[in-house]
N, C-alpha and C positions, 0 to 999 in steps of 0.2 A: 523739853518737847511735849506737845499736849499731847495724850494717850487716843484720844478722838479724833487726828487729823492726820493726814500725810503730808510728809513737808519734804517739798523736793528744792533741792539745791545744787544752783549752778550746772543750767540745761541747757544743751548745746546741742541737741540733733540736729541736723538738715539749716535751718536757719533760724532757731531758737538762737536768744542773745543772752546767753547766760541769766538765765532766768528764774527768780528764789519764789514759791507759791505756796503756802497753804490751805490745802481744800478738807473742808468736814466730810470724818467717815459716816457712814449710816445714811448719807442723804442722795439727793437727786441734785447732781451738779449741771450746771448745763455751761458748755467751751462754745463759744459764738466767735464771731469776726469774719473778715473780709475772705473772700475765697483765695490760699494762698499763701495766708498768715505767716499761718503753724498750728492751728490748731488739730489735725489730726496727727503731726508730729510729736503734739505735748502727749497728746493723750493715747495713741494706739505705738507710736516710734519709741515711746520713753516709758507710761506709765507700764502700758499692757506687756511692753517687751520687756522690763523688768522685771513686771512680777512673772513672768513665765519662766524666764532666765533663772531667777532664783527657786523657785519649784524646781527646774530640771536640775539645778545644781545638787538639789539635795535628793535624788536618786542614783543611783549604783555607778557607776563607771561604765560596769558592762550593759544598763537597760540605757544608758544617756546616749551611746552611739548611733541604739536604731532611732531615736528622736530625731524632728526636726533641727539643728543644728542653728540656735539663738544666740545672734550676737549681744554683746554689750553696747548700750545704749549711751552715749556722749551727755555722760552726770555724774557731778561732783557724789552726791549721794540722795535716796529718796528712801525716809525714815516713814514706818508706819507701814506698809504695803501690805497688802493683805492677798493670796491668791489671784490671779487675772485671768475675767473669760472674755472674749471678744467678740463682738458678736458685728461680721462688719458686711457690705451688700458682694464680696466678690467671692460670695461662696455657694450661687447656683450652680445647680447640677449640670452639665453640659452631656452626661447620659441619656439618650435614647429611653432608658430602661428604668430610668428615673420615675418616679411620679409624687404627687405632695402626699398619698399614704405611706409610700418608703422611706420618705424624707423624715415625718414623722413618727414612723412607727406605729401608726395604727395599723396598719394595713397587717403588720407580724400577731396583733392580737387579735385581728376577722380570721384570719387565716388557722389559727390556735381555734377560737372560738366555731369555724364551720368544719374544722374536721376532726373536734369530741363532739359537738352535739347538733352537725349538720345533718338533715336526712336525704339521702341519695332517691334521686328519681330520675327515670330514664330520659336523656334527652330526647328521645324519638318520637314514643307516645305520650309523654309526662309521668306515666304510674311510679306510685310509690318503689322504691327499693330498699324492702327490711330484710338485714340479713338477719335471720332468728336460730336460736339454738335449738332443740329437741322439747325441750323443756317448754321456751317460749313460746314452740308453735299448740304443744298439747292444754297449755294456759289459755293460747288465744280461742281452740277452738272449742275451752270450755265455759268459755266465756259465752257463745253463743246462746238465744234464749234457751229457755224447757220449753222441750217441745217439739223444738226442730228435728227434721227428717234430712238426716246427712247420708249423702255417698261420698263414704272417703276412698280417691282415685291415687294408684301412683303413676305417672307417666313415663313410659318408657321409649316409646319412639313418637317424634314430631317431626311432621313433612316430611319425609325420608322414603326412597321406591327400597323395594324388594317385597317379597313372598310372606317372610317373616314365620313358618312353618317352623321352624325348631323353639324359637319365642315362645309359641302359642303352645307348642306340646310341654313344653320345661315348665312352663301356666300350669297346666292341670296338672302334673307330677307333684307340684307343690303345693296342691291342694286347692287351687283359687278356680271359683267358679262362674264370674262373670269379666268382661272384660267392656269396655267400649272403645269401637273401633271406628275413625272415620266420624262419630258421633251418634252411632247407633248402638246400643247396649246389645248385646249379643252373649248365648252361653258358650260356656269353650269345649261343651262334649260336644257342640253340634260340627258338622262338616265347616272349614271356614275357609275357605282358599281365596288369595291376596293376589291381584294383579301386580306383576312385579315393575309394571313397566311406570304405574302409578304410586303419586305420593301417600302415606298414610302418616295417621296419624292413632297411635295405641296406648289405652289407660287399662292400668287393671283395677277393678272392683275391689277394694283390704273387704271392707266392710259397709252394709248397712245399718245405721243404727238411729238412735232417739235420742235427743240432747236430755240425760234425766241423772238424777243426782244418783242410782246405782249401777249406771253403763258406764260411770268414771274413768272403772279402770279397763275397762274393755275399749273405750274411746284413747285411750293414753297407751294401750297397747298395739291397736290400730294403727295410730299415727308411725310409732317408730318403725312397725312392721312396713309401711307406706314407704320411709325417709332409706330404709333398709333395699327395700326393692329397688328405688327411682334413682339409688343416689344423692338424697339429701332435698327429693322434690315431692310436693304432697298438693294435690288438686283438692276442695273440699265444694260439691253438688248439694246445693241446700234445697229439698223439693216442696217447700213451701215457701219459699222465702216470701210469695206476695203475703200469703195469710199474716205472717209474723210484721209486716212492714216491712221488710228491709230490702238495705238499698242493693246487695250483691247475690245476686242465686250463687255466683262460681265467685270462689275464694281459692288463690294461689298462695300456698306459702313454701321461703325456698331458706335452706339454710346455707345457700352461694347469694353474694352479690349480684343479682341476676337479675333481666328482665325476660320473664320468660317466652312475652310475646314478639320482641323484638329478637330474639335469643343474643342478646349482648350479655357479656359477663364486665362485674365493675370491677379493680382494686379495690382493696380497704383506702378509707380514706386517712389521709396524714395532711400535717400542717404543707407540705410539700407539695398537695395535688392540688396546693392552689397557690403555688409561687411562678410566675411566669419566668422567672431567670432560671427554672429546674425544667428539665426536659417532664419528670413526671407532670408538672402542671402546665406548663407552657404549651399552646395552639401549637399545633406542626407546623401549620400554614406559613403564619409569620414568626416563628422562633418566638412566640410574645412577644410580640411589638408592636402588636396590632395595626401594623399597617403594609402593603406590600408595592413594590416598586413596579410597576406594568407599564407598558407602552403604551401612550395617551393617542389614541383614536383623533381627540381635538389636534393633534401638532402634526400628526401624520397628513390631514386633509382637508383642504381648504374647503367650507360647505356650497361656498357662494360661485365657487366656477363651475364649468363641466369639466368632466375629466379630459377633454381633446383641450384644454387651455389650460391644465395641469392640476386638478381638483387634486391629485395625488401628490401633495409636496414632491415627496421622497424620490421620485421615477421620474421626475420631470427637469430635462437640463441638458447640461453638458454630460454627456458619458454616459446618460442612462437609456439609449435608445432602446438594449437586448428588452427590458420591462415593460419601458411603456407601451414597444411594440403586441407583445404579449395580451397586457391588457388588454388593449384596445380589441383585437382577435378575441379575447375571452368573453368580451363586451357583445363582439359584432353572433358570435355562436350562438350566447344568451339572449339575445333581442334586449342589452341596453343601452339604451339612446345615451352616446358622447357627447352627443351637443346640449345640452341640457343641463342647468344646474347640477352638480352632487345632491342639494336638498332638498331637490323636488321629484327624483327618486324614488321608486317605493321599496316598502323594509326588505322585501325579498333580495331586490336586486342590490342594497346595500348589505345586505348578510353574505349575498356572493363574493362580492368585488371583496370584502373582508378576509374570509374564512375558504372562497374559490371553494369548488366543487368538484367530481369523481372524476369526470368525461373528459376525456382528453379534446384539446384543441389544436387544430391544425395551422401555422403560421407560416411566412418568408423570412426568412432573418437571411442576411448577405448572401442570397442566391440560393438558399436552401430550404428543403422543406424541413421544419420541425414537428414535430407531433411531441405536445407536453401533458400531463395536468396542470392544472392552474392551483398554488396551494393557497391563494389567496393574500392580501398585503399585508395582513400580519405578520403570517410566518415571511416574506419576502422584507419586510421590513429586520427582522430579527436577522435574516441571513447577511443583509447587506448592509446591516451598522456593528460590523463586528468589532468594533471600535469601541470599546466602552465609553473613552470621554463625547464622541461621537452621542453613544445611544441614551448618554444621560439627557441628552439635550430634548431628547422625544419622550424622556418617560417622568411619570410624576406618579406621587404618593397616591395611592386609592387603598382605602378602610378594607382589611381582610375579611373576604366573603366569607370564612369559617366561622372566625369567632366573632363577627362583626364589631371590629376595635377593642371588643374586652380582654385579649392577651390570653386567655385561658382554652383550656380544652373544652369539650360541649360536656364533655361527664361532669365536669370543676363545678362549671358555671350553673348545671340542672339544680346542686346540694341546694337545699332552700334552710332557711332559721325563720322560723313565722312564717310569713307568706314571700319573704324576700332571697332573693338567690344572692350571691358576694357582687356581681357585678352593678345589682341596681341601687346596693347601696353607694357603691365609687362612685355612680354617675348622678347621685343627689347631692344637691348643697352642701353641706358640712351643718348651718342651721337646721336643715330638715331630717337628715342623717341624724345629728343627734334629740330634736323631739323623737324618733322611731325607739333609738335606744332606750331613753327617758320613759317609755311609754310601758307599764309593766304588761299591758295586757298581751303584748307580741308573743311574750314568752310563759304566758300562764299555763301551757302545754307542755312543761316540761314537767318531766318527772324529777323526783326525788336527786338520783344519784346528776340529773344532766343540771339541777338546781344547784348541787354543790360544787359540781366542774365549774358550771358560766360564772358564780356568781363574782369569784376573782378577777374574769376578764370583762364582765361588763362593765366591771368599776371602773377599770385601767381603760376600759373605749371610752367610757362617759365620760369621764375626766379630762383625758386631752381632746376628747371632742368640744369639751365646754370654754377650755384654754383657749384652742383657736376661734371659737365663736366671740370669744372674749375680745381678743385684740384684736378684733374686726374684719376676720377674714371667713365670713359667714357664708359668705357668696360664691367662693369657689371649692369644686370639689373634689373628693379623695384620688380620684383617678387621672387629674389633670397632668398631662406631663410635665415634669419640674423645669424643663427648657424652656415652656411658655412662662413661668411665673419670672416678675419685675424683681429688681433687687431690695425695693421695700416689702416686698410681700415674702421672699426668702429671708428677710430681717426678722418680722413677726411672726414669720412659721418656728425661725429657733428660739424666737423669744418666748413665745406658748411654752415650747418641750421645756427651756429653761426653768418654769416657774412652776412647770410638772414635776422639775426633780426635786424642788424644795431645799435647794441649800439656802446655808446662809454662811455670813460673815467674808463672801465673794468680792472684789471688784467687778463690775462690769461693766464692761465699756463698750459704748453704741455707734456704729455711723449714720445719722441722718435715721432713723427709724422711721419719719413720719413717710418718706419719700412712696411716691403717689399714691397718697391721703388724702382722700378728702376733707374738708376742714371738720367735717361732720362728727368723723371717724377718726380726727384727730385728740378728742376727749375720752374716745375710748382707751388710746395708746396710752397716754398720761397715765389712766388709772391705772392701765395693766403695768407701768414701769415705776410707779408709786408701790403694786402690792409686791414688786421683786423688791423696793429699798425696804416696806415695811418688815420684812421677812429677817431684816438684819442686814443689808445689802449693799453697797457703795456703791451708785450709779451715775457713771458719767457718760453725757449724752453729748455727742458733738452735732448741734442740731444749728437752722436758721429760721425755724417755724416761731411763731409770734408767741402762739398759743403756748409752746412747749418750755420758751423763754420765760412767758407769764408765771408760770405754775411751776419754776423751781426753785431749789429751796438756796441754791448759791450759784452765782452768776458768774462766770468767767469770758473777759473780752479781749482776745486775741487781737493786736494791729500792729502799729498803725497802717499800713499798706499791705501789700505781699509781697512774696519773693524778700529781696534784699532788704526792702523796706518795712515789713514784719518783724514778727520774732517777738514780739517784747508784749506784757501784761499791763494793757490798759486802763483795766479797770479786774477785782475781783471783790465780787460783795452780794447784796440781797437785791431783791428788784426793786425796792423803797430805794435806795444807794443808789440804783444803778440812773432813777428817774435823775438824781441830781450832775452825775457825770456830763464829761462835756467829750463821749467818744461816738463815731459816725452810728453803732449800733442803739445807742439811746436816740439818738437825733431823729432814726427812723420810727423807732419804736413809739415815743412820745409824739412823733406829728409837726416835729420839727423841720424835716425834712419829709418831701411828697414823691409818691412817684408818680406823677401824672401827666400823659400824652393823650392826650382827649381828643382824637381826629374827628372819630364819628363819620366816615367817608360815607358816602350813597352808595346804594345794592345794586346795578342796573346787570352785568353779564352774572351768570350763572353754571356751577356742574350742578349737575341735578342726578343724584343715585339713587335707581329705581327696583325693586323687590330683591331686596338682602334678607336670604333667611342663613343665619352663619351662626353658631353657639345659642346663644339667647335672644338674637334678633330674628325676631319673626317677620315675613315682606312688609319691609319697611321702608321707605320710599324719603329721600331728601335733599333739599336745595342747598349747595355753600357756595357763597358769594367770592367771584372772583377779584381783583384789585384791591381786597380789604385784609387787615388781621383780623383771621377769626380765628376764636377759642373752643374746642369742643370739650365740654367739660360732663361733669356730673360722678356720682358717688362711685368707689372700687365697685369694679365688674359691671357697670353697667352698661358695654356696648362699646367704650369709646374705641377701644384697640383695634376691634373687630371689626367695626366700621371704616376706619381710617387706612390701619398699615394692613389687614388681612383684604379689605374690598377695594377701598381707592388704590391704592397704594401699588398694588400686583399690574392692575389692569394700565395703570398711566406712562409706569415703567415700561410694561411690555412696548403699550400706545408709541408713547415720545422719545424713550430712550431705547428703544425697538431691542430691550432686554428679552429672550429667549425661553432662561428659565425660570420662570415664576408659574405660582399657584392661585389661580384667580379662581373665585367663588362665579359656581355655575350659576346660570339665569340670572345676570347681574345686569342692567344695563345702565349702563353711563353717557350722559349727554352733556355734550360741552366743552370735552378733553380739547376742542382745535381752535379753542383762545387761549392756551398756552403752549409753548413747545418744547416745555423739557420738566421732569420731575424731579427733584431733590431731596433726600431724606435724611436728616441729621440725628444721630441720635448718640449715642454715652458710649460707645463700644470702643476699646484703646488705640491709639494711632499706630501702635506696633507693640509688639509682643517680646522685642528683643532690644537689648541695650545699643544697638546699632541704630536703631531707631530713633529719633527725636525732632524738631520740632523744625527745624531745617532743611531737613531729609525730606520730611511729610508736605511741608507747605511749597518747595519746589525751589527755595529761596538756596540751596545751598548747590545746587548745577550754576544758578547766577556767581556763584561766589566762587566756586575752582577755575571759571570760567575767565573770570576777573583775574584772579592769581596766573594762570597761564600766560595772558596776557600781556603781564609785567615785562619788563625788558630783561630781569635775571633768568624769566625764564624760556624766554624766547634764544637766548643764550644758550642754556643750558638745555634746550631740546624738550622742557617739558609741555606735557598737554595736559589739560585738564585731567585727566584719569593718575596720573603723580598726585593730588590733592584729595582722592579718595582713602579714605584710612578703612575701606571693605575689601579692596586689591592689593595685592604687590607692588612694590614699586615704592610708592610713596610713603606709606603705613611703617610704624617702626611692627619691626616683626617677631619681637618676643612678644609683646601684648595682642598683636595682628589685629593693632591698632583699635582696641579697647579700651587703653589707658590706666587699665588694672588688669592684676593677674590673681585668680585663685590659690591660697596654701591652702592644701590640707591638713588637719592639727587633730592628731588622733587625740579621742575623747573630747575636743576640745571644737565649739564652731570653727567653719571654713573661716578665714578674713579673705577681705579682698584688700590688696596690698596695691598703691599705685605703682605704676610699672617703674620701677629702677634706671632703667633704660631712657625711656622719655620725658620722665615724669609726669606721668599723666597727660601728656600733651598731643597721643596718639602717633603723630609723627615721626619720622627719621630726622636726622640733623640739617639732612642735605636739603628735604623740604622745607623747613623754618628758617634756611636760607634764603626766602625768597617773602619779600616786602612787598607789601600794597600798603601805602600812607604813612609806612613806618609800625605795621603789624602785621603777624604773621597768620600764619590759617587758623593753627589753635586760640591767638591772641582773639579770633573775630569769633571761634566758635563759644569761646567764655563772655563774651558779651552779653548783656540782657538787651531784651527787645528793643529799648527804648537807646539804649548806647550806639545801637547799630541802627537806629532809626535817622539818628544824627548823622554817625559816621559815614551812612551810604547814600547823602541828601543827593548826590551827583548821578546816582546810577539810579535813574525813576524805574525800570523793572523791580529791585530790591526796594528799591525806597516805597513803592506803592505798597509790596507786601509786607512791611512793617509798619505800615501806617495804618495795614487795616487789624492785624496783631495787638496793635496800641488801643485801636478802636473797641475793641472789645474786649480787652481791660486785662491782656495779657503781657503789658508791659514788661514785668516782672519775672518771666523766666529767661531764661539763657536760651541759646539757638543750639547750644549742643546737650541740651537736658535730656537725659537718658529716658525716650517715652515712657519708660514700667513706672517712673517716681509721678505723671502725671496723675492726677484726679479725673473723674467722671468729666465733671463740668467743665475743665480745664481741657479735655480734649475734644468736648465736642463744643469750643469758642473756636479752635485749633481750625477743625474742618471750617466753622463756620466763615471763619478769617480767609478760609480758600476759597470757599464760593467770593466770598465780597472784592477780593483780589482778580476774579476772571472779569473780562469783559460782558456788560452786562447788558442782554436781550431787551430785557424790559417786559419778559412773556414769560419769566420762570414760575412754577409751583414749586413752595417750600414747606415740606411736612417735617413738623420736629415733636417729636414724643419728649414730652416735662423737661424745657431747656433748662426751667430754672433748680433743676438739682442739683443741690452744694451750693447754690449761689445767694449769700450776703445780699440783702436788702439793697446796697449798694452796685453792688453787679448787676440785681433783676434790674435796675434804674437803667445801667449802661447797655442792657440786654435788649430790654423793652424800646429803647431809642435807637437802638441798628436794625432791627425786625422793623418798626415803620419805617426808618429809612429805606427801605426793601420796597414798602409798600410805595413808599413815594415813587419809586422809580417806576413804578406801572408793574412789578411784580405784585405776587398773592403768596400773603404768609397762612399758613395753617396749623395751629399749633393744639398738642391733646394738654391741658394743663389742670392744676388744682390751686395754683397761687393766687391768689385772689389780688396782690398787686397788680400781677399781669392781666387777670382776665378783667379787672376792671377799666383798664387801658384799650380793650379791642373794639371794634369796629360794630361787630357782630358776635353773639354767644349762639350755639347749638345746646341745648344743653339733655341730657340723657339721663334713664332712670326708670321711675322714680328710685326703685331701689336697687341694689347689685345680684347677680347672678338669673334667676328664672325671674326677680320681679323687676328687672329693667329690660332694656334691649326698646327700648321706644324715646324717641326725640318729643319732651315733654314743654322743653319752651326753646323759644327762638325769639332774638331780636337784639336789641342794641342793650347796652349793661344796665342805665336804668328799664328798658322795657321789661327784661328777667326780672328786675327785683320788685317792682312794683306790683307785676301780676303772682309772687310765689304764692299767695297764699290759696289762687284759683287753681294753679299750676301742679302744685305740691314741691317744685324746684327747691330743695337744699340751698342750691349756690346763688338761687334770688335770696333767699334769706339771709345767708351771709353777705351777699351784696348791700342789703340795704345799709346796716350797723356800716359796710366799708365807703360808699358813698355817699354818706350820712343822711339818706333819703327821711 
């Protein structure tokens, strides 16, 4: 065995065909093939689970139980393994509380970093807050020029009534002989009598004196006699201060965290008073989370009626007469006109009808006189949806007016480092964030001892801020919720930290890294997973990117087909090798095979979305062509999301599919929604969550098929109905496994297995069910079918047979009708949905929006993908697709294309038109994806 390689032997997971490999250590392997193959089985089922398996085997007995529990992998044996990290897209955060600084851990070194050498200033007025010791304050105020004429004051009472007559006698007892009261210097032998009924405010006089080098110690005596009398608070009256220039006649110094003007007192600061998941740091308002749940004013009230024709959704109907009676009465009281718009109203009398007001109103309800207040449709709203699932329907996210989205308290957020508070660096780029770091002059104010605190933590921020700027996530920022980020951008956020910890002698293994990449940004990724193999590193990348195939160092080709017809090693060699092979992935890659659907249809209907300002789009106004594919493309972060699923997307569903609750971007307007009549959104998210779940279930095909079996004559016999063929109920389902097919053992220290059930043999059913024939096979015999068997088998029943026909059509052939949904892929479940739409009866007026269809899909797939998207369009539908595959996008009708560049420097629609019109004009444009267009359409 060569000492350089891994040699795995006789691999059988999922539908591996015993399969013998050799891949070189140290390098960049790249596993390719058809979606479906095997290839995340070889590599994430077999290598990564092995080498984890064996790492946990050689820990303790007692630490291996609280482990995830890793089974064995179906292999003769794989020699050479080295450690395994995985780095795969289903490990975004689904936390609230999340964001990409906790994900990475910067955000635990800002936080370390502002609270040793953050400086506290009061949120109210801004002034500084230094808490000083005795010492520090007698340093500061001898620092003052020569010269200076000081009155050093203590202050004893601020804004505070009473007489204060014993105060002022225990003053002169103690020998002090001036005081200022109110602001008037005053002596304290003279008569002083204090209106008790008014605020004062009282300093006593320590000392006058002269900033001079032999009042030293008389000025350092002062002070503490000052800090002695006030309680640790020392006022200092400079009565020159203009002569000297300077900028403060009155200097406050306090040895509390205090604002004296505000009279706020602070906490000492700790890494804590600035974590939103800790009550010390966390806003009250929204527990950090910066955002709070309120009843939306928009859902409550229609603007465009009067209220006598129901402006007030809520009150207006069946069973709400006692309200709107009300209103109306509280209306006719206040002089507001019913019959009139709600929007043409003025603010007064909408702050009423809102909020109601003191004065009672006098009404008839069923023969009686009422006399109410009116507490306005707010609170009346709130009383009468006491329904929670009810009131979610009225209320939506609005930004917490406390800490306006930043999650922290207003003390956290005042700490400033340079001239920057914590929150403004969260909400800059990541690029800009790290020139600020970079930049030494922010921090050329620090002293000595805060020099040798930061200079640890600056390294550790600058470093993985350079990491993530590195693999091309420049553009979005430390505070973005980790909910919103894609599962390639959760890829290269762990692949950054990875290359921050610097191991080496690692396997690692990737899923699709580049996925939505821009092709731009796909050269960055290269390099960044080039300097993890340089490091000493195995990296095997399960990718379908051209670029990423180009540039590695050993080539692996998964096929020949998928599903049943995979499994086996096509091809394994260098790309010189691979140019001479004769497997579908060379065929694409060399230009052997095209994928080209060249319609080029004409623009004539139009949506036209008019001032979007949402993230980084500033009011931005734009036209997408109905009855075409269009592609809205351009570089990570620059708009496409935010235009599409946050603006289009809320308002059409709301529109067409009269959806309830959605979040639509204010002052948006859309024209055009009523040339189509319904919205459809496809996107990667799993067909089911649970093993009950699977592809039969989902597509609807499998009601067709108990329904069939009922039918039969055994079971008409036998009294059964369709619900006997369900293996989710009793009845039919064998009921040790309740009808799962497997049963869990638990194996102390040992992985769970899942065992087929004894009972059934895996075949979910009782005996008495598989008693019963349709063509001479039983329910479990049709659910182990693959698409394509049962596409045959059911040519007679056109309901079934259409929906495998269109399962076929999109090139999912190859799985079975009862595959357990969790074993699906991304891409493989959203063909699934898409197979359901093409399955319904079709309008001919649908809108279709799909966020990057072709992730995970094989060159060959994009081909079968790209040719049922315009079959869509032929039928008088409109596809809409956000993509970065330049296969696809050179195929469309029409490009939008956005940019120039990601985060603050996109968010503008920089070219538009058909795929040579983007490429021909990039160089006027500055369009990236013209530019890669041309090289793709050989312009």
């Amino acid at each position: 065995m060569k000492k350089d390689s891994i040699v795995i032997t006789g691999a059988r997971e999922n539908n591996l065909k015993n399969i013998n490999l050799i891949i070189p250590k140290n390098k960049l392997v790249v596993m390719t093939g058809i979606s479906g193959s095997g290839k995340s089985t070889l590599a994430f089922d077999t290598l990564y689970a092995e080498g984890q398996r064996r790492y946990m085997e050689s820990l303790s007995s007692y630490a291996r139980q609280f482990l995830d529990r890793v089974g064995k992998p179906d292999v003769d044996k794989i020699e050479g393994l080295t450690p395994a990290i995985a780095i795969d897209q289903k490990t975004t955060s689904k936390n609230p509380r999340s964001t990409v600084g906790t994900i990475t851990e910067i955000y635990d070194y800002f936080r370390l970093l502002y609270a040793r050498v953050g400086i506290q200033h009061c949120h109210q007025c801004g002034k500084k807050i230094s808490q000083m010791s005795a010492s520090d304050i007698i340093n500061e105020v001898a620092k003052l020029p020569e010269g200076a004429k000081l009155v050093l004051l203590a202050p004893l009472v601020s804004e505070k009534k009473g007489s204060y007559a014993d105060l002022l006698e225990s003053l002169v007892h103690k020998g002090y002989v001036r005081a200022m009261i109110d602001g008037v210097m005053v002596r304290l032998d003279e008569e002083i009598e204090l209106s008790k009924t008014k605020k004062h405010t009282i300093k006593v006089v320590i000392d006058r004196v002269v900033v001079k080098e032999e009042n030293k110690e008389r000025i350092a005596s002062a002070v503490e006699k000052a800090l002695k009398q006030s309680y640790g608070e020392l006022e200092v009256d400079i009565l020159n201060a203009k002569e000297l220039d300077l900028k403060d006649e009155h200097i406050h110094y306090s040895e509390h965290n205090a604002c004296f003007d505000c009279k706020i007192s602070f906490d000492p600061l700790e890494p804590l008073s600035f974590s939103f998941n800790s009550p010390k740091g966390a806003c009250s308002e929204c527990d950090g989370l910066g955002l709070r749940y309120a009843l939306d004013v928009d859902k409550i009230i229609d603007i465009d009626l009067p209220i006598e024709k129901g402006a007030v959704k809520i009150i207006y109907g069946f069973n709400k007469g006692y309200y709107f009676t009300f209103l109306k009465s509280f209306c006719a009281f206040n002089g507001i006109d019913i019959t009139v718009p709600y929007s043409e109203l003025e603010e007064h009398q909408k702050k009423a009808i809102l909020h109601g007001k003191p004065d009672e109103v006098t009404f008839l309800w069923k023969k009686h006189e009422v006399k109410r207040v009116f507490p306005g449709m707010i609170r009346i709203a709130y009383d009468m949806l006491k329904d929670e699932k009810e009131l979610n329907d009225y209320m939506s996210e609005k930004v917490c007016n406390i800490c306006n989205s930043h999650r922290l308290k207003r003390e956290s957020l005042a700490v400033k480092v340079g001239t920057m508070g914590i929150a403004d660096l969260l909400k800059m780029p990541i690029t800009k964030t790290y020139e600020w770091f970079k930049d030494e002059e922010n921090f050329s104010y620090f002293d000595n001892q805060s020099q040798l605190i930061s200079a640890p933590i600056l390294n550790e921020i600058r470093e993985r801020l350079y990491f993530l700027h590195d693999v091309g996530l420049g553009y979005i920022t430390l505070g973005r919720d980790a909910r919103t980020i894609s599962g390639g951008e959760a890829q290269r956020i762990r692949i950054a930290s990875q290359i921050g910890s610097g191991l080496t002698g690692v396997l690692y293994v990737l899923d699709e890294p580049s996925i939505g990449l821009h092709e731009r940004d796909t050269l960055k990724l290269i390099r960044t997973l080039r300097s993890l193999q340089e490091k000493g590193n195995s990296v095997i990348v399960v990718e379908h990117d051209k670029e990423t195939i180009e540039n590695a160092d050993f080539i692996v080709d998964i096929g020949e087909g998928a599903g049943k017809f995979g499994g086996e090693v096509m091809f394994s060699g260098t790309l010189a090798q691979l140019k001479k092979a004769k497997t579908l992935t060379a065929d694409y890659l060399y230009g052997r095979k095209k994928i080209e659907y060249f319609y080029r249809r004409e623009q004539d209907k139009f949506i036209e979305i008019k001032n979007v300002t949402l993230n980084n789009i500033k009011d931005l106004s734009v036209k997408i062509p109905l009855n075409n594919f269009v592609c809205i493309t351009g570089v990570s972060g620059s708009g496409k999301s935010s235009l599409m699923l946050q603006t289009l997307l809320p308002s059409a569903r709301e529109l067409l599919n009269h959806a309830r609750k959605v979040n639509k971007v204010k002052g948006v307007t859309i024209i055009g929604l009523e040339n189509v009549d319904k919205v459809i959104y496809l996107d990667q998210s799993p067909i089911g969550r649970t093993p009950r779940s699977n592809p039969a279930t989902y597509t609807g095909v499998m009601d067709e098929i108990r329904n069939l079996f009922a039918q039969t004559k055994e079971s008409q016999i036998r009294g059964y109905t369709a619900s006997r063929f369900s293996f989710n109920v009793k009845g039919g389902r064998c009921e040790k496994c309740q009808g799962e097919g497997e049963n869990k053992i638990e194996m102390h220290f040992l992985p769970d297995i899942m065992v087929k059930c004894d009972s059934c043999k895996g075949q979910r059913y009782n005996n008495q069910t598989l008693e019963v024939f349709y063509k001479g096979k039983t329910i479990a015999d049709v659910l182990a079918m693959s698409v394509e068997e049962a596409f045959e088998f059911f040519k007679a029943i056109p309901k079934i047979h259409l929906k495998m026909k269109t399962l076929v059509d999109v090139g999912l052939g190859y799985i079975t009708l009862g595959q357990n949904a969790v074993t699906l892929s991304g891409g493989e479940a959203q063909r699934i949905k898409l197979s359901k739409e093409l399955s319904r009866k079709d309008t001919g007026k649908t809108l279709y929006i799909l966020d990057e269809p072709t992730t995970g899909l094989h060159f060959a797939d994009v081909d079968r993908l790209t040719k049922v998207l315009h079959h869509f369009v032929e039928l008088g539908n409109s596809v809409l697709i956000i993509e970065h595959n330049l296969d696809m996008i050179k195929n469309a009708d029409y490009i939008i294309d956005m940019g120039p560049e990601g985060g603050s420097g996109g968010g503008l629609v920089i070219a538009e038109g058909s795929p040579e019109e983007v490429a021909s004009s990039y160089k006027k444009t500055g369009s990236y994806t013209g530019e890669y267009l041309v090289k793709e359409l050989e312009l």
